[in-house]
N, C-alpha and C positions, 0 to 999 in steps of 0.2 A: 504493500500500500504506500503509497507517494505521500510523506509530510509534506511536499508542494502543497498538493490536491486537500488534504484534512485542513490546513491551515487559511487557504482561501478558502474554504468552504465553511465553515467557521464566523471568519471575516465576513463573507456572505451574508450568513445565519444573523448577525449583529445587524448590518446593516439594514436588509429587512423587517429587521423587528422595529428597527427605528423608525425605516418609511411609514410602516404598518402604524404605527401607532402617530405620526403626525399628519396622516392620510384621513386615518378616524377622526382625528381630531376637527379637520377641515369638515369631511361629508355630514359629520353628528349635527351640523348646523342646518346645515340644507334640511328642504323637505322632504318630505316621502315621494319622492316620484322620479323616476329615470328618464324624464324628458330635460334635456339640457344641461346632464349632470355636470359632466366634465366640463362642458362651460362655463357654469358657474364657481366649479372648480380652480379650475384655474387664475381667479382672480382671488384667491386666498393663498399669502403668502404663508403660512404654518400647511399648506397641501401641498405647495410647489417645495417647502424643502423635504418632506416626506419623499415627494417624486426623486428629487434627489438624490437622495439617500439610498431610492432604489435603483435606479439607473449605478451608481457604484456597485450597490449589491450585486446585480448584475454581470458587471465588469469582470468581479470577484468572482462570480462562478462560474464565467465566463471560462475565464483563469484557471480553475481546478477541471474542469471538465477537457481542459487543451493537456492538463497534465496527469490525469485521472479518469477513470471508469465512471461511468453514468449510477451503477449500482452501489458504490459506495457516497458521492459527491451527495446524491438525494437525501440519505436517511441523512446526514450531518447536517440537511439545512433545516431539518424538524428543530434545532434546537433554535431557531427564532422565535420559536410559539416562549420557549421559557428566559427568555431577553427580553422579548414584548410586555407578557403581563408584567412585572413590574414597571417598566413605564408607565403602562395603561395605567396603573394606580395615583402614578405621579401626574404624567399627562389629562386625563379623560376619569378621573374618579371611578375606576375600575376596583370591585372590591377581593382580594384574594384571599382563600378561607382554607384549612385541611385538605380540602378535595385540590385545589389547585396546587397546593403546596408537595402533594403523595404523587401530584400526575407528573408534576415536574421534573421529582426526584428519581420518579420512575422511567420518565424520558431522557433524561441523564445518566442513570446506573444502564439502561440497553444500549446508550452509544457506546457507550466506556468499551463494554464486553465486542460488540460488534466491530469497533477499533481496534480492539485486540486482536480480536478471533480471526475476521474474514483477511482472506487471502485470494483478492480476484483475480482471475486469469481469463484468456482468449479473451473475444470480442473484436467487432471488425467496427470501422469507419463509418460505414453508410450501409443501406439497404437497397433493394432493387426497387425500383419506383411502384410495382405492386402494391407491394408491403407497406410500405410507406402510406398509399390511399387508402389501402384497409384501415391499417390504423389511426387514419386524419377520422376515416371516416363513421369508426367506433364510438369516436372519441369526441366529434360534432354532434352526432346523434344522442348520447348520453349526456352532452351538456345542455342541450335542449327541452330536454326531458325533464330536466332538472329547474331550469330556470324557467319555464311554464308553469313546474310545479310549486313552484319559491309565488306566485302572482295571489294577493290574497292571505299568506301567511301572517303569522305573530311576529316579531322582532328576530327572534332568537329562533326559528326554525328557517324562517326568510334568510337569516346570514347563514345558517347552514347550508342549505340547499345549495345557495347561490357561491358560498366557498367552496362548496365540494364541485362544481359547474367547473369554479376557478382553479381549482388545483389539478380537474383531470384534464384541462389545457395547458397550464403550467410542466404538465409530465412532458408532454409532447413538446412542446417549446422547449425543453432541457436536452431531449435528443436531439433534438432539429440544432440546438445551438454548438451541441458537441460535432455535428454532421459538419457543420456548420466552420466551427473554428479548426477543426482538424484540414479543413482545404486551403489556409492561410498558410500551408506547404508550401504548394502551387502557388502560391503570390495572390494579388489584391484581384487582379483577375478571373479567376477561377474561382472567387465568392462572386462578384460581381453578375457574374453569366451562369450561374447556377440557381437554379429554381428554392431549393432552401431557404436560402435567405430571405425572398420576399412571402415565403409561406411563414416564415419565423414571424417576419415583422405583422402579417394578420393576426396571426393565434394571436403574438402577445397582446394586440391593442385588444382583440376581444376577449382574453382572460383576466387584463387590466379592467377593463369595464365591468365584465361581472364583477372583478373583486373590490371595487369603489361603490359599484349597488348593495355589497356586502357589507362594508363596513360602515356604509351610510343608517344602518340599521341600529348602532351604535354596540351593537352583542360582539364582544372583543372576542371572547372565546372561544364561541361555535364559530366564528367565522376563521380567525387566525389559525383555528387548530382542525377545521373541515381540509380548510385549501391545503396546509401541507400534510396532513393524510395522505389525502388522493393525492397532490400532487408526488407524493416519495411512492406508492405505489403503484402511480402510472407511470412513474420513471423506472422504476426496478421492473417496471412488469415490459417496458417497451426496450429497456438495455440487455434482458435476457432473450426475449422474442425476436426482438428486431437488430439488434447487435450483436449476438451470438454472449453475452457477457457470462462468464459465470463467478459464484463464489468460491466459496474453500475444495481443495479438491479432495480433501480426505469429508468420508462420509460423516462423522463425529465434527468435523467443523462444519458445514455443511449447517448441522444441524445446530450447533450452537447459534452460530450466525440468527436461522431461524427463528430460532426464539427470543434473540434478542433485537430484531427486528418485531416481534411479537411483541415484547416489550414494549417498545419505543410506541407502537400505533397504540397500546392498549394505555398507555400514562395521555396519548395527545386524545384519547378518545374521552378519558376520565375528563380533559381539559374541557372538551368540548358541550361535557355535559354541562360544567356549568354556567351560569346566568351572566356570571362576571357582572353583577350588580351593579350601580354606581353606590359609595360611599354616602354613608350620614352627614358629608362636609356638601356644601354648597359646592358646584361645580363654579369654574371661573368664567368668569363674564362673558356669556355668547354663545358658550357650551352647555348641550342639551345634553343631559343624562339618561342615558337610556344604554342595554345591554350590548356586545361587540366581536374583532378579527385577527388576519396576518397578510400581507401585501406583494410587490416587483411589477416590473413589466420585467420584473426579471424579464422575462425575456422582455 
């Protein structure tokens, strides 16, 4: 495993959590509706330096994915959901109680092991363009489905849906971006004339937009900790399928890996469950208290 790769990936993981939660910041104000979100957006400077912050984020796993596998580079960026809440506390009167505190820890002690254990090998560049449309087109279908379903919802099942929409585009965008930077071999040309990169630049704006309808809901939790579920599992599920990627090559790691991978989704699910209330303290002037997420155009 590449200490390059763990350590932008990491850096990533920070960054992230920071947009995430100054992103929130911004949408909790706006109202409830997705007509002219991002418009309105963008003239609140506490949103544009979230954007910020994830556009570095980005950079950053840009970075590890040029020097790393897709299946390891994923599960390390779950650890934004446990950088985030505690801002969200600072930031957006996000309340953290036992449950947050055991999913945390719990999300932390499965990387640890996972850092250890897995030992990934093979894996190729790119895919045949097939495949590739299969899985654009798995993966449109399911966010669909999902964000339909999110029309009408409560706060806090609305930011789920609508993260989990965000994170299994997110997946795909992390392969696309490894597809992606792994041709900057070949020089600035061979991105340029290649069909990837302008399929990367859609996904991201449309899993960017879900995840601002997401966090606009103000539920930090189910949203921060929906989007990188899926997105770590539609990135491990697309770097073995569609990359040929694997883990440990002894059966015994193999299976460690597994369950500490179990781990990790099973502390960001505990996250998810909760409300992430806003505090007994008066929110700061202009900010609307209400339940919340996790963010990027990463890609």
């Amino acid at each position: 495993m590449s200490i390059l790769s763990v350590l932008f990936a990491l850096i990533a993981a920070g960054l992230f959590a920071v947009g995430t939660v100054f992103e929130q910041k911004g949408a909790m104000e706006e109202p409830d509706t997705r007509a002219g979100l991002l418009l309105r957006l963008v003239r609140k400077p506490v949103w544009l330096v979230g954007v910020l912050a994830d556009a570095l984020g980005y950079a950053a796993q840009a970075a590890a994915l040029g020097v790393g596998k897709l299946i390891v580079v994923q599960p390390l960026l779950v650890a934004s959901v446990v950088f985030a809440l505690p801002l969200g506390v600072r930031m957006t009167g996000q309340r953290i109680g036992r449950r947050e505190v055991v999913g945390a820890a719990t999300v932390c002690a499965g990387l640890v092991v996972f850092m250890v254990v897995a030992n990934p090998s093979g894996g190729r560049t790119d895919a045949a363009g097939r495949d590739w449309l299969i899985a654009g087109g798995v993966v449109a279908a399911a966010a669909a489905v999902l964000t339909l379903g999110a029309i009408g919802r409560s706060a806090g099942v609305k930011a789920a849906l609508l993260g989990t929409a965000a994170g299994i585009i997110f997946g795909l965008v992390s392969a696309l971006t490894k597809a992606t930077v792994d041709r900057f071999d070949d020089g600035l040309l061979a991105v340029v004339w290649n069909w990837h990169a302008y399929v990367l630049i859609a996904a991201s704006l449309v899993g960017f937009t879900l995840l601002q309808a997401s966090l606009q809901t103000g539920a930090l939790a189910p949203s921060v900790t929906t989007s990188m579920v899926f997105e770590t599992v539609a990135g491990v599920a697309i770097g073995i399928v569609l990359l040929g990627e694997e883990l440990h090559e002894q059966a015994w790691g193999i299976a460690v890996s597994a369950v500490a991978l179990a781990a990790i989704l099973a502390g960001v699910i505990a996250l998810a469950g909760s409300q992430s209330a806003p505090s007994d303290n008066p929110a700061p002037a202009g900010d609307v208290a209400r339940p919340r997420k996790r963010g990027i155009p990463r890609a």
